[in-house]
C-alpha positions as CSV (number, residue, x, y, z in Angstrom):
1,X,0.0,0.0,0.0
2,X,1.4,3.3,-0.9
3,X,0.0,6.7,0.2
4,X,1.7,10.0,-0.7
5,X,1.9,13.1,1.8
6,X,1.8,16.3,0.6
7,X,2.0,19.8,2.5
8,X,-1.4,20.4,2.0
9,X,-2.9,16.7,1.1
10,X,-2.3,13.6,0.9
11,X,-4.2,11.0,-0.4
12,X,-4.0,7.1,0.2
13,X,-4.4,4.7,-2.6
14,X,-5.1,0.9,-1.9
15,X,-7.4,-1.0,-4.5
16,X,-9.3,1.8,-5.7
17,X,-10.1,2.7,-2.1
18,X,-8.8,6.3,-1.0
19,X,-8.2,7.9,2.3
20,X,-8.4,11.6,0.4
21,X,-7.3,14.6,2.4
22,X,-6.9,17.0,-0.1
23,X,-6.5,20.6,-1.0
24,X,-10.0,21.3,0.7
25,X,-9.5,19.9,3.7
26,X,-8.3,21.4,7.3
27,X,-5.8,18.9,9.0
28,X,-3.6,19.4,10.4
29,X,0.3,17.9,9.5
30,X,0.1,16.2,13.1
31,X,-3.8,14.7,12.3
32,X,-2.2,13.7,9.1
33,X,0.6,11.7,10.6
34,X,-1.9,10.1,12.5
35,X,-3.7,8.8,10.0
36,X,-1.0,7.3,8.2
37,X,0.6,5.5,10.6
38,X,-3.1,4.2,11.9
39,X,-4.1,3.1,8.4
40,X,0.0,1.6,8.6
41,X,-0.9,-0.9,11.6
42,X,1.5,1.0,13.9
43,X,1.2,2.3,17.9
44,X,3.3,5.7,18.4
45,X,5.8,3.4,19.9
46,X,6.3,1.2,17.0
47,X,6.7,4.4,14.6
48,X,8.8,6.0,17.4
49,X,11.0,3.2,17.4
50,X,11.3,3.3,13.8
51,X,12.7,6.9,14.0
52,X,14.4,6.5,16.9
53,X,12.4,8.9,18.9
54,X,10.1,8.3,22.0
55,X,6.5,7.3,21.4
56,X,5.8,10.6,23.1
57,X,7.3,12.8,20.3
58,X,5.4,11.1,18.1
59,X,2.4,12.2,20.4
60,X,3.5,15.6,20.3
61,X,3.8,15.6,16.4
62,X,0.7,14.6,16.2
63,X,-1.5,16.8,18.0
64,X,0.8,19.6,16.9
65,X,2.7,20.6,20.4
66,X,6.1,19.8,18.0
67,X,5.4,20.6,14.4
68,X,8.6,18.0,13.0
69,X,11.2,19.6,10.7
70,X,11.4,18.7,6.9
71,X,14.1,16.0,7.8
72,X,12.1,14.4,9.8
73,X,9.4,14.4,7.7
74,X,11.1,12.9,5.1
75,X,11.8,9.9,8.0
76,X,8.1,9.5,9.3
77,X,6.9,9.4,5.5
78,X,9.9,6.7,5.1
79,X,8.8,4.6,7.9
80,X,5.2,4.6,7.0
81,X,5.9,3.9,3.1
82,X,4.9,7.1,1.7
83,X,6.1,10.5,0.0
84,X,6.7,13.4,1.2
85,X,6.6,16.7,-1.4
């Protein structure tokens, strides 16, 4: 399954089935996170482990207390199989 997030949408594509957040919507990057790593199968602990970060970053990037720097990004949408642009 791939899903590609963008700064303002992402969208999630697994046999013709979508997940759309697109240009029209209002999450946030954190809510958007979220998502993905739900729809991945993950806990915050399991992504956190992944990034090598504490499953309570993870918590604070996704109800926007940290907002995560593009490098870090580019790790989360690594970790969770998706794109970041």
């Amino acid at each position: 399954m791939k899903y590609y997030l963008l700064l303002v949408f992402c969208v999630c594509l697994s046999d013709c089935k979508y997940i759309a957040m697109n240009g029209g919507d209002t999450l946030t990057t954190g809510e958007k996170i979220r998502t993905l790593r739900k729809a991945a199968g993950l806990t915050q602990k399991e992504l956190g482990e992944k990034l090598g970060v504490s499953a309570s970053m993870i918590g604070q990037y996704e109800t926007d207390i940290r907002n995560p720097k593009f490098e870090t990004l580019e790790k989360i949408a690594s970790a969770l199989n998706v794109y970041v642009t």
